[in-house]
C-alpha positions as a Markdown table, in Angstrom:
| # | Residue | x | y | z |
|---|---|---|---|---|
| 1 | Unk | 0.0 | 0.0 | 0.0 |
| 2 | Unk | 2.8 | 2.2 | -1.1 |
| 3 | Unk | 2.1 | 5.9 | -1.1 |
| 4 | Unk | -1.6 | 5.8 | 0.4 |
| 5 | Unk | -3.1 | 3.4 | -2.4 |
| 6 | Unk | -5.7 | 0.9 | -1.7 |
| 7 | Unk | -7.7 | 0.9 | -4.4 |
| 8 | Unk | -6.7 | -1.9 | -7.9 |
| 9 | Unk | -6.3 | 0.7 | -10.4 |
| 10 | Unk | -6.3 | -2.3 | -13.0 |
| 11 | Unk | -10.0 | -3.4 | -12.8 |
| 12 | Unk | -10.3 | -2.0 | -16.1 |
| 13 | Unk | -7.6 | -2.2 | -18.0 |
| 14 | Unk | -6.3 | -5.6 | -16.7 |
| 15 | Unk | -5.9 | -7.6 | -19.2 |
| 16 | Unk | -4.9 | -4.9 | -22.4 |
| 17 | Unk | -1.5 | -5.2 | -22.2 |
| 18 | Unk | -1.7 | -9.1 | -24.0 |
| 19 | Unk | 0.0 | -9.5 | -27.1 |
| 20 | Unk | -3.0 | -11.0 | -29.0 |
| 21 | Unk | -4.9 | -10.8 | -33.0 |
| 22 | Unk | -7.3 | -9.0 | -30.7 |
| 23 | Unk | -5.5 | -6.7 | -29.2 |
| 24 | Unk | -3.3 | -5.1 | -32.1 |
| 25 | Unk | -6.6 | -4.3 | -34.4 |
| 26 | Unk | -7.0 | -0.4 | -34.6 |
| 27 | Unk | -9.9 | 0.5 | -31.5 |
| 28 | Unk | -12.7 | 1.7 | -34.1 |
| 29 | Unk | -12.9 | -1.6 | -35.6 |
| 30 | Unk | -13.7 | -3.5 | -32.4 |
| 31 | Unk | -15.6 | -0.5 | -31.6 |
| 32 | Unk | -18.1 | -0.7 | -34.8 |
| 33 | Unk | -17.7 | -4.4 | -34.6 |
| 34 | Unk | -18.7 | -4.7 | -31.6 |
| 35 | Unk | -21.9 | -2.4 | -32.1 |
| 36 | Unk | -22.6 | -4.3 | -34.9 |
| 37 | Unk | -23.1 | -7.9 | -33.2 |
| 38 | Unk | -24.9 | -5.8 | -30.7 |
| 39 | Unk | -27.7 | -5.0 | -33.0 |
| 40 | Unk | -27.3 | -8.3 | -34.6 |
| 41 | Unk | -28.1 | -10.1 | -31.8 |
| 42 | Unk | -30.9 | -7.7 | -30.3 |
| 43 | Unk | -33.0 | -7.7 | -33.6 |
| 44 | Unk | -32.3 | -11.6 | -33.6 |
| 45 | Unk | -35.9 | -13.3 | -33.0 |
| 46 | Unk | -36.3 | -15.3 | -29.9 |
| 47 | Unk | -37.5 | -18.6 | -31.7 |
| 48 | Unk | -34.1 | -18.5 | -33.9 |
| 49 | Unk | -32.1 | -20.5 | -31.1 |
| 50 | Unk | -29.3 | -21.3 | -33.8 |
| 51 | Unk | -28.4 | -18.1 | -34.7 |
| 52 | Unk | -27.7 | -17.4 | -30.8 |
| 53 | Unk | -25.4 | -20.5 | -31.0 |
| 54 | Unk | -23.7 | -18.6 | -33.7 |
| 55 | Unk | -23.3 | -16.1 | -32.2 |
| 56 | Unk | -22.2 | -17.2 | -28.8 |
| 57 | Unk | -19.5 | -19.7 | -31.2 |
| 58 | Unk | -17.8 | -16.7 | -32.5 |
| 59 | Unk | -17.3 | -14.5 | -29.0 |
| 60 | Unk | -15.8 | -17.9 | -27.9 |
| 61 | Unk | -13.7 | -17.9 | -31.0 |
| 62 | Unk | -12.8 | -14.6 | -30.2 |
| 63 | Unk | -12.2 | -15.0 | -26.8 |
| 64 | Unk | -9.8 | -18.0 | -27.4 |
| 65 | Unk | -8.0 | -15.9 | -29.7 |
| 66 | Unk | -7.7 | -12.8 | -27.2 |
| 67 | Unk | -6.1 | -15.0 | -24.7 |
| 68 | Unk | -8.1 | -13.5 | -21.8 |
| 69 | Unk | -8.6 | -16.2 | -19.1 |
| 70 | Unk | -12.0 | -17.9 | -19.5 |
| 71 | Unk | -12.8 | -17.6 | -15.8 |
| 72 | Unk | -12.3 | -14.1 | -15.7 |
| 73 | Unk | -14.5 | -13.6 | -18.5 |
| 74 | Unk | -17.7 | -15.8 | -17.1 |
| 75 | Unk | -16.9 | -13.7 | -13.5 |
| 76 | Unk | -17.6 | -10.4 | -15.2 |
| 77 | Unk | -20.4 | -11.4 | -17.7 |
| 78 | Unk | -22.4 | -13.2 | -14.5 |
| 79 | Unk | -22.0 | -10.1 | -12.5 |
| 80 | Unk | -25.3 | -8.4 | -15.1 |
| 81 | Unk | -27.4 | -11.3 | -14.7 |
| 82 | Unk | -28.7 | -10.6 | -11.4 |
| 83 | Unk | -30.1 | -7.2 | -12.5 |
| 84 | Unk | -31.6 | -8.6 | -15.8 |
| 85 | Unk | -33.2 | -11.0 | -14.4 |
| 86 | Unk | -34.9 | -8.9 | -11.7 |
| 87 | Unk | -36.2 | -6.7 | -14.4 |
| 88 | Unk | -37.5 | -10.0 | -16.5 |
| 89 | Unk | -38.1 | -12.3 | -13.6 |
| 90 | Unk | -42.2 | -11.2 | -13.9 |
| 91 | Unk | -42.5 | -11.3 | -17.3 |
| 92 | Unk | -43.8 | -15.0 | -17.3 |
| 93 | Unk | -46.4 | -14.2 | -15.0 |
| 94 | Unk | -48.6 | -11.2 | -16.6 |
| 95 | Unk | -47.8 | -12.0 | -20.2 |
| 96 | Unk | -50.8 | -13.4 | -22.0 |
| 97 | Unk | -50.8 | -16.9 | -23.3 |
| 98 | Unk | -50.9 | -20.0 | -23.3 |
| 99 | Unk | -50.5 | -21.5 | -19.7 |
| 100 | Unk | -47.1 | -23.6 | -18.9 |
| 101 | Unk | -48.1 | -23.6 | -14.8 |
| 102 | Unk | -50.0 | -22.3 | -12.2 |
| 103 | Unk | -48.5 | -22.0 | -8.7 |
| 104 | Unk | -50.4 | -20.7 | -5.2 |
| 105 | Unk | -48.8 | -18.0 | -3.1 |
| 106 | Unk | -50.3 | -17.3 | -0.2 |
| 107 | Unk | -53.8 | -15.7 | -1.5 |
| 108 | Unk | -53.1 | -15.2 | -5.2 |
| 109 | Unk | -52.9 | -17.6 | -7.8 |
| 110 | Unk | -50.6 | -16.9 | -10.2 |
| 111 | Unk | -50.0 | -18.1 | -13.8 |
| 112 | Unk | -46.6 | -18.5 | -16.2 |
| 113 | Unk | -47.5 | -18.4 | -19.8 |
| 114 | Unk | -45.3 | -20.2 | -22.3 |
| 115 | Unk | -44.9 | -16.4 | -24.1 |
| 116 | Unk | -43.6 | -14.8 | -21.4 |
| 117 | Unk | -40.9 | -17.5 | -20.9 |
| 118 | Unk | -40.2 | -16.9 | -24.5 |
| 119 | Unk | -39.5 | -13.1 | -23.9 |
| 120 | Unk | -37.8 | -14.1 | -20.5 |
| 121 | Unk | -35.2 | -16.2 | -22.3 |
| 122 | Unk | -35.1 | -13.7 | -25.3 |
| 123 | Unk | -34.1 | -10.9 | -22.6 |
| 124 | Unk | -31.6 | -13.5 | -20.6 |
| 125 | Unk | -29.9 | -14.4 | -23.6 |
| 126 | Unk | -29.4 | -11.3 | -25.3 |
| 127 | Unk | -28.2 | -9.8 | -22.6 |
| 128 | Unk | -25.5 | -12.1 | -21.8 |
| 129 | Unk | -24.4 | -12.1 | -25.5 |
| 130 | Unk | -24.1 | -8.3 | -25.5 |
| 131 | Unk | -22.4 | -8.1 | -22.1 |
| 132 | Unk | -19.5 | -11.1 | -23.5 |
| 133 | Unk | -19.0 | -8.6 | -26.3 |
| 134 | Unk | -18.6 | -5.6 | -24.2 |
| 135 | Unk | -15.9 | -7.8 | -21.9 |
| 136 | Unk | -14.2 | -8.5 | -25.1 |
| 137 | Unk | -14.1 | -5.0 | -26.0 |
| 138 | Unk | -13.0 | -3.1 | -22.9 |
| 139 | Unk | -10.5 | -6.0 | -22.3 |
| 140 | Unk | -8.7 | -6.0 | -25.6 |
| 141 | Unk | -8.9 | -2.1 | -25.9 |
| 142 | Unk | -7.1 | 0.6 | -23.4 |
| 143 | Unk | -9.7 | 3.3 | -22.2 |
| 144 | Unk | -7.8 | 6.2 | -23.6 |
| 145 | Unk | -7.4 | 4.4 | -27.0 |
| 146 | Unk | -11.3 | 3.3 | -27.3 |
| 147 | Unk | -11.9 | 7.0 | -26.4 |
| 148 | Unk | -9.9 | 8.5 | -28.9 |
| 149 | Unk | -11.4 | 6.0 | -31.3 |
| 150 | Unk | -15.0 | 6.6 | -30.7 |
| 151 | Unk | -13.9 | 10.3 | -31.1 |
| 152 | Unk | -12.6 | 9.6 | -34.3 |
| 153 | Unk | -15.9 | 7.8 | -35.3 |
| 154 | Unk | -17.9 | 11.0 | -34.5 |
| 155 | Unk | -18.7 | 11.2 | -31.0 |
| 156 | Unk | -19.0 | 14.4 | -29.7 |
| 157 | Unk | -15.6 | 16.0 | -28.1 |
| 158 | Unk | -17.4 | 16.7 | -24.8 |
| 159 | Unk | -18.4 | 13.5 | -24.0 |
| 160 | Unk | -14.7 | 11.6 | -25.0 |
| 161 | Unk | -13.5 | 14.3 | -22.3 |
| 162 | Unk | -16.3 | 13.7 | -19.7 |
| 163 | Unk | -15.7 | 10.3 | -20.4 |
| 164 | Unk | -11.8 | 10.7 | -20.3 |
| 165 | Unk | -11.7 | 12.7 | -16.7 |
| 166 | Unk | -14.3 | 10.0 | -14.9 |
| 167 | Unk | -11.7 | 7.6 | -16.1 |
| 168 | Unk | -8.4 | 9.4 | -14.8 |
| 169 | Unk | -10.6 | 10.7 | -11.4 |
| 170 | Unk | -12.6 | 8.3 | -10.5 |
| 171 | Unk | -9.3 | 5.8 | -9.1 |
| 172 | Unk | -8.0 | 9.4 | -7.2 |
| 173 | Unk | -12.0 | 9.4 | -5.8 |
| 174 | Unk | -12.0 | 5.8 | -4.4 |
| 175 | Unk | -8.2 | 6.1 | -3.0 |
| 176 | Unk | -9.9 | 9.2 | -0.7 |
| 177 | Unk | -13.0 | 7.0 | 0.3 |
| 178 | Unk | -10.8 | 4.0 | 0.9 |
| 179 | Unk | -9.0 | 6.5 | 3.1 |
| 180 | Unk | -11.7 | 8.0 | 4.8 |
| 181 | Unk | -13.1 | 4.3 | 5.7 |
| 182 | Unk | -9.7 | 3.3 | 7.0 |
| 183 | Unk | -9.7 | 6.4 | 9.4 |
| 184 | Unk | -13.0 | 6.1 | 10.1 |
| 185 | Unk | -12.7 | 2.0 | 11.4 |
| 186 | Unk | -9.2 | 3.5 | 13.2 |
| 187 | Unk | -11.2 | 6.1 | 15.5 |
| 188 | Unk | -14.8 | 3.6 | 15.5 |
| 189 | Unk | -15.2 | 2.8 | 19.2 |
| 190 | Unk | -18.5 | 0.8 | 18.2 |
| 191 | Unk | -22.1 | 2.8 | 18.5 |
| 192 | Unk | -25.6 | 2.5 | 17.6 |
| 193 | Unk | -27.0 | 2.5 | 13.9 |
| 194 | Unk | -28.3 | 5.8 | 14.1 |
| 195 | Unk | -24.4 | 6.9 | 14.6 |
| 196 | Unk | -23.1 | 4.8 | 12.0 |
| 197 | Unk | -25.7 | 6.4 | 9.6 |
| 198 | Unk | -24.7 | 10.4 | 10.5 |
| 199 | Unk | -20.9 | 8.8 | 10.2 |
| 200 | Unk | -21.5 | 7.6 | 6.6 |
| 201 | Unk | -23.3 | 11.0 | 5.4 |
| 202 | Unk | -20.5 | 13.2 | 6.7 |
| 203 | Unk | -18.1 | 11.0 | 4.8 |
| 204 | Unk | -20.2 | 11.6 | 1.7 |
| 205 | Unk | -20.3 | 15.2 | 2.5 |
| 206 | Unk | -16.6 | 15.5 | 2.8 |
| 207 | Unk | -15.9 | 13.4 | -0.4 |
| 208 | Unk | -18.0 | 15.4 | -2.6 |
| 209 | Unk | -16.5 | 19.0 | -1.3 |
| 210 | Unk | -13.1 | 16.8 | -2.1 |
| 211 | Unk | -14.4 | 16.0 | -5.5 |
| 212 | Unk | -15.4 | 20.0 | -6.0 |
| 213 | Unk | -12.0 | 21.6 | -5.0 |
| 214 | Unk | -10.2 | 19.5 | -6.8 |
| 215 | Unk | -12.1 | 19.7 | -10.1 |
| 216 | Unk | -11.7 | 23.5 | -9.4 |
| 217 | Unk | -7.7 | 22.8 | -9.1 |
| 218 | Unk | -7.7 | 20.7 | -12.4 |
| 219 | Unk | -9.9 | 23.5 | -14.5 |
| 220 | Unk | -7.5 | 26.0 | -13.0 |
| 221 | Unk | -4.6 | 24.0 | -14.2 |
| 222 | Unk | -5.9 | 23.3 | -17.6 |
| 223 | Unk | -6.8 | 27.3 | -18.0 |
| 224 | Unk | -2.7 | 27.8 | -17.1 |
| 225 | Unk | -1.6 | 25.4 | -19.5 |
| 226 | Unk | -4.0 | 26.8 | -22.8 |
| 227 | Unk | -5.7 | 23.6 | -22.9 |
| 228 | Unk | -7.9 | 23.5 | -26.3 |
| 229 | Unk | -10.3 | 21.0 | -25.2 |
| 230 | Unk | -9.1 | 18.1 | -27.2 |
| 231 | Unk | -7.8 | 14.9 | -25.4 |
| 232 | Unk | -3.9 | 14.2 | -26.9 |
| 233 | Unk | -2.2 | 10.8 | -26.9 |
| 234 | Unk | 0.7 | 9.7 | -27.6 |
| 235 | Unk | -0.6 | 6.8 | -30.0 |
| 236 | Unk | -1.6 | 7.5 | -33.0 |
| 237 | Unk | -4.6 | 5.4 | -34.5 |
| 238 | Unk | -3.6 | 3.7 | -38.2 |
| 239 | Unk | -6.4 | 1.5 | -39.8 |
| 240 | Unk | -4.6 | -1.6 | -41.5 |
| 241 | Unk | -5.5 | -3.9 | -43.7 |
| 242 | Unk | -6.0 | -6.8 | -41.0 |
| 243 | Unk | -8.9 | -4.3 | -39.8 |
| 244 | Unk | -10.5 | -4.1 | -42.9 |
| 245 | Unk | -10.1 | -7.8 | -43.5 |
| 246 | Unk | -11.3 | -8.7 | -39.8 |
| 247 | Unk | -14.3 | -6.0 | -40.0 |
| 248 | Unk | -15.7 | -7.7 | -43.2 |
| 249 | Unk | -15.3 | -11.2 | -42.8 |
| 250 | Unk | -17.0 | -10.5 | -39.1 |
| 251 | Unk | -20.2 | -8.5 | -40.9 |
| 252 | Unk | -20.4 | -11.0 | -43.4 |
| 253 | Unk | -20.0 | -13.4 | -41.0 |
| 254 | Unk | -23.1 | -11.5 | -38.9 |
| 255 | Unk | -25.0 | -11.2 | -42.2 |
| 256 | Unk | -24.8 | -14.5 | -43.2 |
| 257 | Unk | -25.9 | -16.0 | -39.9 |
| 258 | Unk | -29.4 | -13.6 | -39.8 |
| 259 | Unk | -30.0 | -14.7 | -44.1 |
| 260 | Unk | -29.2 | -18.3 | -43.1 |
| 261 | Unk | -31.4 | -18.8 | -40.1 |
| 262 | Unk | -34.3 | -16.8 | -41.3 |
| 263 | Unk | -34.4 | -19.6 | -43.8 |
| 264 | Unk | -35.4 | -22.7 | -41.0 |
């Protein structure tokens, strides 16, 4: 815990420092890529089960070919399921259709519908698919370089830099909390909740004045130093041909799976 760290800075960019196919293609092509089997997979319909294996067989491809550890990968693309399915745990139970089961609790009677485990499985699914490209993404691809490539693509200035600051503050904002609970567990002589709660807000309170001055410090520094409001890095993005060939073989790859399929 050399000079007051506590925090793994590396959470994000862990694993972008392999040598991998993956990793050496030019950030705007995984980026469009990526968006790509994104919408491939989201306007996919639920009954076409075979395209989903085809789609899940090339993220394992590409996974395999990335080098990332497998278990590191399946930790991260679990961590999303809980949330989907709180949002699509219900939907068997008010969508209308034909009924797979009905199931007392306490005083209500309720129903599941073989529709709604349709969409539930359609919203499971997808989900997981989109979240094991993401991984592959952000794993394979430094912040600052997927940044400056989405900037190149179009996206507007302000947000890269938003975007860009969150990423360089946001470690310096969790060293301070880490801090402040360290100090606070030092000086904790125990206490009721009620205590512990006023505790926790003034430790909000003091982080966000933190935050404020310091944002004030940085804008004052950037104003001293002419800053023009672009983000600079030293690497310079270069499309090769090994991008163009990997972009088209994987939207012809994409396309062929949705012409295929739609013929079963």
């Amino acid at each position: 815990m050399a000079g007051g760290t506590f925090f793994g800075h590396n959470f994000i960019d862990k694993y972008t420092s392999l040598d991998s196919f993956l990793h050496r293609l030019d950030p705007r092509t995984k980026f469009v890529t990526t968006l790509a089997f994104i919408l491939a997979v989201l306007l996919t319909p639920p009954q076409r089960w075979q395209a989903f294996a085809c789609y899940l067989s090339l993220i394992l491809v590409l996974l395999f070919l990335s080098k990332l550890p497998p278990l590191y990968v399946l930790k991260r693309s679990l961590v999303i399921l809980p949330f989907v399915i709180m949002v699509a745990l219900f939907i068997p139970f008010f969508k209308r259709g034909e009924v797979a089961g009905s199931y007392n609790i306490w005083f209500w009677q309720v129903s599941i519908t073989y529709s709604g485990l349709v969409i539930f499985w359609n919203v499971l699914v997808k989900a997981w698919l989109s979240v094991l490209s993401l991984i592959l993404l952000t794993s394979t691809t430094e912040f600052i370089l997927l940044l400056r490539g989405s900037q190149r693509l179009g996206t507007p200035p302000v947000m890269v830099m938003i975007l860009s600051f969150m990423y360089r503050y946001i470690f310096l904002m969790a060293d301070e909390a880490m801090r402040m609970k360290q100090a606070r567990d030092s000086r904790s002589f125990g206490g009721d909740r009620l205590r512990a709660i006023k505790t926790v807000g003034n430790m909000i309170g003091t982080l966000f004045l933190r935050s404020y001055e310091r944002g004030e410090r940085v804008y004052a520094a950037m104003l001293a130093r002419a800053f023009e409001g672009e983000m600079r890095t030293l690497h310079q993005l270069n499309l090769r041909q090994v991008d163009a060939y990997f972009g088209t073989g994987f939207l012809l790859y994409l396309i062929f799976v949705s012409v295929s399929i739609s013929g079963f």
